[in-house]
C-alpha positions as CSV (number, residue, x, y, z in Angstrom):
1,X,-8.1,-15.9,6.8
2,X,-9.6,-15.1,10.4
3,X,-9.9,-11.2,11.0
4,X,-7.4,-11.6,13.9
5,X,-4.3,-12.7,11.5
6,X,-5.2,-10.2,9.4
7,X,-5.4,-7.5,12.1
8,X,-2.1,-8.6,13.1
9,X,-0.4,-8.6,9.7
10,X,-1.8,-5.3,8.9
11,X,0.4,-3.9,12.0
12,X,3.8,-6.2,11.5
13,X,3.5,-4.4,7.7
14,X,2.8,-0.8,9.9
15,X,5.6,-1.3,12.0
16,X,8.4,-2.7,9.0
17,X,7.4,0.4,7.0
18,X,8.5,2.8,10.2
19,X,11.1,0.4,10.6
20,X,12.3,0.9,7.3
21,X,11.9,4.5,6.7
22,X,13.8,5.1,10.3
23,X,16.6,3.0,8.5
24,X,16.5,5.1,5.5
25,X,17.0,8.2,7.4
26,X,20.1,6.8,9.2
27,X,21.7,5.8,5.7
28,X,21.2,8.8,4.6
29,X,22.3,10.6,7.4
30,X,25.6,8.6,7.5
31,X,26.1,8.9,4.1
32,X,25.6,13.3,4.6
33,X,28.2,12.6,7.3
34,X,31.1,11.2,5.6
35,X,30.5,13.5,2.6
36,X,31.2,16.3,4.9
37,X,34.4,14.6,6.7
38,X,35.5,14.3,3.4
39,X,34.9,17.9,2.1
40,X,37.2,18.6,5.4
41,X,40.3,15.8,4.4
42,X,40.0,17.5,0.5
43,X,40.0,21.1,1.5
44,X,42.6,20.4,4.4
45,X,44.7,18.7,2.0
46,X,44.8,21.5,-0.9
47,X,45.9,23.8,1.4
């Protein structure tokens, strides 16, 4: 394999990773979310 493929599949695997872990942190953050919403409906309900 020529150095210049490599070089670039070196940075297409760079940028999936940030890709990925930006993805990751907008799952989770959705998911910390619509824990709290519900916290609100629950409490809001007992009382």
């Amino acid at each position: 394999m020529s150095k210049k493929t490599t070089a670039k599949r070196v940075a297409w695997q760079k940028k999936q990773e940030e890709h990925g872990k930006n993805i990751v942190k907008w799952i989770f953050g959705g998911l910390i979310v619509l824990a709290i919403v519900y916290l609100f409906w629950a409490v809001s309900m007992m009382s």
